[in-house]
DRENGU-41748 format. One record per residue (C-alpha): y, x, z; residue number from 1. Coordinates in steps of 0.02 Angstrom, whole numbers, plus 50000, padded with zeros to 5 digits. Last residue first. Layout:
BEGIN
@c2 Y	c1 X	c3 Z	nr NUM .
...
***
This chain:
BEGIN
@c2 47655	c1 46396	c3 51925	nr 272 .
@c2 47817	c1 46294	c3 51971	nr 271 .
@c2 47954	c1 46474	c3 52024	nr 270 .
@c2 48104	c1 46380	c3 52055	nr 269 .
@c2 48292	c1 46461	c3 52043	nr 268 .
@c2 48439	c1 46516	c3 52158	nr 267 .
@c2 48591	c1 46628	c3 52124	nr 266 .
@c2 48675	c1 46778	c3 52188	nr 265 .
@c2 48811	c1 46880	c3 52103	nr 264 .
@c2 48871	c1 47051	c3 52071	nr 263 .
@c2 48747	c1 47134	c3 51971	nr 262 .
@c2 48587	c1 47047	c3 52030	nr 261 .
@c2 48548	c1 46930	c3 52199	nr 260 .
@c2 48395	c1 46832	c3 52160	nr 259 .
@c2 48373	c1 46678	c3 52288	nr 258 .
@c2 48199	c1 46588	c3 52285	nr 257 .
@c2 48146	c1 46410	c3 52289	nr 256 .
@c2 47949	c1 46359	c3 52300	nr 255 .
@c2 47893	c1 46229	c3 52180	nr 254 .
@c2 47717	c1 46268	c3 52186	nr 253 .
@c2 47724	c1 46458	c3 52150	nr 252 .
@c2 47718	c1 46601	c3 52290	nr 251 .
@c2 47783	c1 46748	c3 52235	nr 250 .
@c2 47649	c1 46888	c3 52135	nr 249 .
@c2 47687	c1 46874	c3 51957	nr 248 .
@c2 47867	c1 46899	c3 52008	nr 247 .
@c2 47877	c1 47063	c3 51886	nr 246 .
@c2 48060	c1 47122	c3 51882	nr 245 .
@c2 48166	c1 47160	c3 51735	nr 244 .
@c2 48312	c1 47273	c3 51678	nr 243 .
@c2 48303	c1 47382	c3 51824	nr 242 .
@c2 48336	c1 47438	c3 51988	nr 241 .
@c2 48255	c1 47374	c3 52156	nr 240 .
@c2 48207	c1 47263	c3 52270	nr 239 .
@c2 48087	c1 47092	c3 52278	nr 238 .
@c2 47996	c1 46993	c3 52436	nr 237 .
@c2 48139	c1 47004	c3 52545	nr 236 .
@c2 48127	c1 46882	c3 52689	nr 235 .
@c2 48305	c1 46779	c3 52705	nr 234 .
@c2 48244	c1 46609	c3 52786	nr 233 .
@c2 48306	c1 46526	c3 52592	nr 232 .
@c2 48178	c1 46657	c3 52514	nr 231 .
@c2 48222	c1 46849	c3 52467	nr 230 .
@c2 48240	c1 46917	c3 52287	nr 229 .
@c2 48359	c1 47062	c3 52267	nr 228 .
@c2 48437	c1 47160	c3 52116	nr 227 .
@c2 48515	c1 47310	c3 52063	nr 226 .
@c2 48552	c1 47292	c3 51874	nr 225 .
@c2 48489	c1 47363	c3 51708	nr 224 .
@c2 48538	c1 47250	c3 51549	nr 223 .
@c2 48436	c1 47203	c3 51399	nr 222 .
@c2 48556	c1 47153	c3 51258	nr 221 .
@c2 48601	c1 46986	c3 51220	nr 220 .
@c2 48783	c1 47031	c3 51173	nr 219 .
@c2 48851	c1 46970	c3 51382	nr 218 .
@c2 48705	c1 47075	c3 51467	nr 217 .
@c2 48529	c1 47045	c3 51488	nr 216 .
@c2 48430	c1 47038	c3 51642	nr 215 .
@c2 48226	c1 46990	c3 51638	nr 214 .
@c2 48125	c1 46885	c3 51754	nr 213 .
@c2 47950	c1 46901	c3 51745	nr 212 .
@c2 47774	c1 46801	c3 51781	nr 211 .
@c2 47863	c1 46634	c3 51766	nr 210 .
@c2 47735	c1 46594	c3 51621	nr 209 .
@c2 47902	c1 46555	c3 51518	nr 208 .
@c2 48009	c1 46709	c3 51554	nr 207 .
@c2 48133	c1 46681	c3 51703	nr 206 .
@c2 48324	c1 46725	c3 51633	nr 205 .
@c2 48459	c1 46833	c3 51700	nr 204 .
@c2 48639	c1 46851	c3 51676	nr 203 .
@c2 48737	c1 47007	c3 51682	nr 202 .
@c2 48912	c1 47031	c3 51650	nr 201 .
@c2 48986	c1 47202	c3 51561	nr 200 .
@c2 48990	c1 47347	c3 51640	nr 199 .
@c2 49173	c1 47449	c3 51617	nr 198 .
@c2 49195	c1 47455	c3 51798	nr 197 .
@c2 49380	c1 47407	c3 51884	nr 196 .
@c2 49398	c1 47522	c3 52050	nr 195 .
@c2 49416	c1 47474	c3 52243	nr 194 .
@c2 49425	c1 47595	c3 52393	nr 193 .
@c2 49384	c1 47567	c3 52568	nr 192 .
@c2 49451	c1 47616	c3 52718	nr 191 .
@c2 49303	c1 47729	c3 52807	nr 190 .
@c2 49179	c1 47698	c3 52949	nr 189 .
@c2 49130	c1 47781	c3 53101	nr 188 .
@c2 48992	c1 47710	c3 53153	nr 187 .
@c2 48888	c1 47698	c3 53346	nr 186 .
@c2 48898	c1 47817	c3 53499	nr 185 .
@c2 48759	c1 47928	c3 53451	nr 184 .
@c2 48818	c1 47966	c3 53271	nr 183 .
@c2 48849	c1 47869	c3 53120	nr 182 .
@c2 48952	c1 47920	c3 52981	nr 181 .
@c2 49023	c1 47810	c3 52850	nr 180 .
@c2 49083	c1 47782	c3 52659	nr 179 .
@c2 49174	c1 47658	c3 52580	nr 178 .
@c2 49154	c1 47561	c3 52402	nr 177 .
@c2 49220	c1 47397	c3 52336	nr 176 .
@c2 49204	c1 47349	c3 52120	nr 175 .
@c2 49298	c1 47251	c3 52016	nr 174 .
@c2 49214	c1 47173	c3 51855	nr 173 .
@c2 49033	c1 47225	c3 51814	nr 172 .
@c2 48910	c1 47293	c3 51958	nr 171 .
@c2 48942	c1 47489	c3 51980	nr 170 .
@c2 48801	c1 47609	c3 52027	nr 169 .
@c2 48906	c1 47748	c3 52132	nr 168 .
@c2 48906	c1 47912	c3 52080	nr 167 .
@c2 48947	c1 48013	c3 52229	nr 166 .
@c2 49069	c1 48170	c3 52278	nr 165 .
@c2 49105	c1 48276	c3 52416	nr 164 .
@c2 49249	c1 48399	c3 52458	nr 163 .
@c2 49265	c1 48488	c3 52626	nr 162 .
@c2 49435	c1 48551	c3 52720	nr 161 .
@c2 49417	c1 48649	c3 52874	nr 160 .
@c2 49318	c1 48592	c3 53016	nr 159 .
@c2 49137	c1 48627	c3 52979	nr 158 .
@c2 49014	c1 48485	c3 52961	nr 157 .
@c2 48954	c1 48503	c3 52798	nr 156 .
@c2 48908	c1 48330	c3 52773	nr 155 .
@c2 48763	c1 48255	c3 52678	nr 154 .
@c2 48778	c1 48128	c3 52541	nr 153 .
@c2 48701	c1 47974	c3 52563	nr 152 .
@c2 48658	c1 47817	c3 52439	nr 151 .
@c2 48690	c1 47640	c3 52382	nr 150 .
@c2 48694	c1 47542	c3 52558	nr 149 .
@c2 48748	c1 47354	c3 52545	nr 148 .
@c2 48885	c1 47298	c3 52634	nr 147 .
@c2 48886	c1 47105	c3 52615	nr 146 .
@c2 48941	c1 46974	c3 52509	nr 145 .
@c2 48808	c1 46993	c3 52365	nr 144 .
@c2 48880	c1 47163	c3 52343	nr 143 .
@c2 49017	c1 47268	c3 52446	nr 142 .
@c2 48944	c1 47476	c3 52408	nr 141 .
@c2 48932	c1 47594	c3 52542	nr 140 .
@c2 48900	c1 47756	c3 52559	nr 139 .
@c2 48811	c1 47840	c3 52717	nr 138 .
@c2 48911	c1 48034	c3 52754	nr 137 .
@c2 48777	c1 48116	c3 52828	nr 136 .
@c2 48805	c1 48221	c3 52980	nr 135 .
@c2 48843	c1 48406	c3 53007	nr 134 .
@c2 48934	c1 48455	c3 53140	nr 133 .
@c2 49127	c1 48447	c3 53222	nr 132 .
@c2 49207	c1 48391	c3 53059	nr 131 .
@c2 49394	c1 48399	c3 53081	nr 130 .
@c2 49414	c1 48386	c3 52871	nr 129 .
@c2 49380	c1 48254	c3 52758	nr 128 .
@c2 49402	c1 48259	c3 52550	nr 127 .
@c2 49334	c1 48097	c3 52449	nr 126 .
@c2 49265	c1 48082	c3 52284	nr 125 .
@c2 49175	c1 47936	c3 52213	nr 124 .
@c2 49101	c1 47917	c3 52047	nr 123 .
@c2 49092	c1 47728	c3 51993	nr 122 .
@c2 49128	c1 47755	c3 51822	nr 121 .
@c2 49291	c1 47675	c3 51823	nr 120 .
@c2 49346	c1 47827	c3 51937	nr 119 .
@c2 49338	c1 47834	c3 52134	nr 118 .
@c2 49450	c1 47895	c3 52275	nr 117 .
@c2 49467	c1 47946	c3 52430	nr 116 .
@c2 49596	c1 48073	c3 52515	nr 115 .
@c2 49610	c1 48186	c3 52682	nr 114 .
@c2 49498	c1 48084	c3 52790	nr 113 .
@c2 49463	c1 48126	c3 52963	nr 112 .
@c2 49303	c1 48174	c3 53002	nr 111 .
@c2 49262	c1 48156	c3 53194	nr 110 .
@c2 49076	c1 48082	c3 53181	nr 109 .
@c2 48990	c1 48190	c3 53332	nr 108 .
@c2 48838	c1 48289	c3 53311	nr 107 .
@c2 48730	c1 48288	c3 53470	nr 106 .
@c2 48745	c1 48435	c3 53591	nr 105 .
@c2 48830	c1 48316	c3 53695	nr 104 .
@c2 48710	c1 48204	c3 53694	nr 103 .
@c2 48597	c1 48294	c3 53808	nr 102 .
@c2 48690	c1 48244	c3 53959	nr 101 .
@c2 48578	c1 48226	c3 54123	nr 100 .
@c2 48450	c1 48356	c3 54085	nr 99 .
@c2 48301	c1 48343	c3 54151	nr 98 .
@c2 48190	c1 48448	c3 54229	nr 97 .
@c2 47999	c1 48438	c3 54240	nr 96 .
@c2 47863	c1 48463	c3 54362	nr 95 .
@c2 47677	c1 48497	c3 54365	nr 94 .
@c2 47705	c1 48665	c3 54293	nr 93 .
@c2 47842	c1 48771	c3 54321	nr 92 .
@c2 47979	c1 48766	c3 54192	nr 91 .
@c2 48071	c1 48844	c3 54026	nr 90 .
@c2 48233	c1 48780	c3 53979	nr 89 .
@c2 48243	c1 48822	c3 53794	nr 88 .
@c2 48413	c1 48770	c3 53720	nr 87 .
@c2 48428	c1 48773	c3 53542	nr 86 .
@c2 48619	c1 48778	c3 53460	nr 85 .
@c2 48665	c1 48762	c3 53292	nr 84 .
@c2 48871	c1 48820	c3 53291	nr 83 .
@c2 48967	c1 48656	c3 53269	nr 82 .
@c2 49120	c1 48739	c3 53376	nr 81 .
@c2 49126	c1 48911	c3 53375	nr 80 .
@c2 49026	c1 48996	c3 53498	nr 79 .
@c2 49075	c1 49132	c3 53637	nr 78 .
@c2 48907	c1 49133	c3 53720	nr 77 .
@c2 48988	c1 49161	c3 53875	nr 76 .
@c2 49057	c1 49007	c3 53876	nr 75 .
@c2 48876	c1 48893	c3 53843	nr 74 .
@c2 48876	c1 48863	c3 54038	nr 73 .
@c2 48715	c1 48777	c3 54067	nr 72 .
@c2 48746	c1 48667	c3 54221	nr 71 .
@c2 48641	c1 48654	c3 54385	nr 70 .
@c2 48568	c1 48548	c3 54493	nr 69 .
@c2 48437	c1 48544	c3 54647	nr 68 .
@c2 48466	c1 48721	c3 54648	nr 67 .
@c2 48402	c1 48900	c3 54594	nr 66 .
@c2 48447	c1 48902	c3 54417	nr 65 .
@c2 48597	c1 48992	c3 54417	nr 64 .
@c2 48656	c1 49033	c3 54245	nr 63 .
@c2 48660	c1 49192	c3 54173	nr 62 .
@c2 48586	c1 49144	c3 54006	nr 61 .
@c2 48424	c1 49228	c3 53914	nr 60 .
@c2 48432	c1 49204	c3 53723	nr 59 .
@c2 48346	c1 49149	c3 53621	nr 58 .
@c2 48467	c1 49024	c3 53557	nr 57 .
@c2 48517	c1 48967	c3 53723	nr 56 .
@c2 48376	c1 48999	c3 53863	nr 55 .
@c2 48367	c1 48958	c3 54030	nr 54 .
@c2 48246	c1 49031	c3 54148	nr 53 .
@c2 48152	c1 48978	c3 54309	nr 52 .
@c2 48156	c1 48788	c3 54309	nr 51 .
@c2 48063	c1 48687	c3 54439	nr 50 .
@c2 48137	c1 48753	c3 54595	nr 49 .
@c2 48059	c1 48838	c3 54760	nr 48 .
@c2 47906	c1 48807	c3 54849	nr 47 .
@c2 47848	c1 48633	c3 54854	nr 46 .
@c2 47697	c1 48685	c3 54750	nr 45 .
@c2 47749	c1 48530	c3 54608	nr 44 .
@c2 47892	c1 48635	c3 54586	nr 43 .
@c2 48076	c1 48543	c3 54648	nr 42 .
@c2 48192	c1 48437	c3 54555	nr 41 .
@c2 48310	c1 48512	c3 54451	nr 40 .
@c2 48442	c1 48394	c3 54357	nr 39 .
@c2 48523	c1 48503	c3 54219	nr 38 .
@c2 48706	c1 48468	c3 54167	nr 37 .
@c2 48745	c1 48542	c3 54007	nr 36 .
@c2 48913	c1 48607	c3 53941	nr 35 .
@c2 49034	c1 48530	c3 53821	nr 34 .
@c2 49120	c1 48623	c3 53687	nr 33 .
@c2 49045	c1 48542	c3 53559	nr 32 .
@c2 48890	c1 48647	c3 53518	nr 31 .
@c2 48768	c1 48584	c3 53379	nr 30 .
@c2 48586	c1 48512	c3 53422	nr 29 .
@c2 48413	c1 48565	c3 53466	nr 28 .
@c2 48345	c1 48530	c3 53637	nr 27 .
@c2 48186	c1 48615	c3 53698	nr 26 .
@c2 48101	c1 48577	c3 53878	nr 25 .
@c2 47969	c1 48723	c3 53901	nr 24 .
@c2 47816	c1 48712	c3 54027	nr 23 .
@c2 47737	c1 48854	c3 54151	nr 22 .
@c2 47552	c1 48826	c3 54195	nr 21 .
@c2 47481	c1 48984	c3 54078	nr 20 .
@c2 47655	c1 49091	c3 54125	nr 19 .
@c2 47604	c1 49089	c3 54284	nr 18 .
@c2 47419	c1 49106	c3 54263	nr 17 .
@c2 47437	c1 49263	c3 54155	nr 16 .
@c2 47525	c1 49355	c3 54294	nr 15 .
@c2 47396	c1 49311	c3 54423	nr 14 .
@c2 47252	c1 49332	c3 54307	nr 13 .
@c2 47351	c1 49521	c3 54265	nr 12 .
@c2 47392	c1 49558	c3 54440	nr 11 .
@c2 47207	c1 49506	c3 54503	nr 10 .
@c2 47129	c1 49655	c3 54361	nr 9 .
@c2 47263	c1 49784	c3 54422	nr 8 .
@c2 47195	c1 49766	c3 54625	nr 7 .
@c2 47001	c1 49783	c3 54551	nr 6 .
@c2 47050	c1 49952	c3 54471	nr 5 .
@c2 47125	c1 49991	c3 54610	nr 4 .
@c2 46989	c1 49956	c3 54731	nr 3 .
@c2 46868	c1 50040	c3 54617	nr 2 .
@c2 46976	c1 50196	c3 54616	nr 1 .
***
């Protein structure tokens, strides 16, 4: 009895050690109807291989695991495209797989764009479909001479037809926006679309202690803008929205700075 009792106490420390040393590689993504390829060195014991069991979202897979390399075969699974998928690939310790091409459980930009559009009040609405997993859609506005990014919307990802829309913050006069994805491989970017905006000019003015600049529109009439401030080597020192900025704290002495606002960019001297 004693020597049985003794014989069950080893099993469990010898069961509880195993899983105690063993290690768990986790990959989260969306399926893409690409499988994994899983390089599997050998156990730090030198008997057999590192990974023992695969798992795709909790669930034990088939695949043979007992080789140098391997692939996880997502077919039995029987998922749509841009289903969530985690992978578990649980290990020995002391060694560690790797898998040789994890992005292709990455999102992929593949919208294609069914129509775009925007109003004279700078709201945007476009229609995509082919999305193979959810990624933001980055929007774009052209200001200052540049692409300059005014906010993100994010995408669905499914493959039938999906709507979005965006209120873009328009400068006065005509206006440029686009929108973009980027995934793994780089951007995907849009055509862009143009509308006329019913904002009047802006100018701005630096108040006489050159502690504050303040924007006004074309009747005299405080005026809220995007803006910029950045020196002639192009640090930013200023950003925002508003009517005014506080530049209480730039560097005086004659120093030049640039202030970008509505749609244009122009110079001036802070002295004191």
């Amino acid at each position: 009895m004693k020597t049985l009792f003794l014989g069950f106490i080893c099993f469990l420390f010898s069961f509880t050690a195993v899983f105690a040393e063993s290690g768990e590689l986790v990959l989260e993504g969306t399926y893409q109807g690409k499988n994994l390829y899983v390089q599997n060195p050998f156990s730090n014991s030198g008997v057999g291989f590192c990974v023992y069991e695969v798992r795709i979202n909790d669930q034990v897979t088939t695949d043979e695991v007992n080789s140098s390399a391997f692939e996880i075969d997502f077919l039995s699974f029987q998922l749509a495209i841009g289903t969530p998928v985690t992978i578990k690939i649980k290990h020995k310790d002391g060694c560690k797989p790797r898998v040789l091409n994890a992005e292709v459980i990455k999102p992929r930009s593949t919208y294609q764009i069914i129509s775009i559009a925007s109003d004279a009040d700078g709201k945007l609405n476009w229609k995509t479909s082919g999305e193979m997993g959810p990624l933001p859609f980055i929007v774009e506005q052209y200001r200052w001479n540049k692409w300059v990014k005014v906010g993100e919307v994010q995408g669905i990802g499914s493959e039938t037809v999906n709507s979005y829309n965006f209120k873009v913050t328009a400068h006065s006069g005509r206006n440029k926006v686009r929108i973009k994805q980027v995934d793994y491989s780089g951007a995907k970017t849009s055509a862009d679309v143009s509308f006329n905006s019913k904002v009047p000019p802006v100018t701005f003015a630096m108040n006489a202690s050159q502690k504050e600049i303040a924007f006004k529109n074309t009747a005299g009439q405080a005026a809220e803008t995007m803006y910029e401030i950045f020196d002639s080597f192009g640090n930013a020192f200023k950003k925002g929205y508003g009517n005014r900025v506080d530049i209480a704290s730039l560097k005086a002495g004659g120093a030049m700075y640039y202030i970008s606002y509505d749609k244009n960019t122009e110079s001036f001297t802070k002295t004191k």
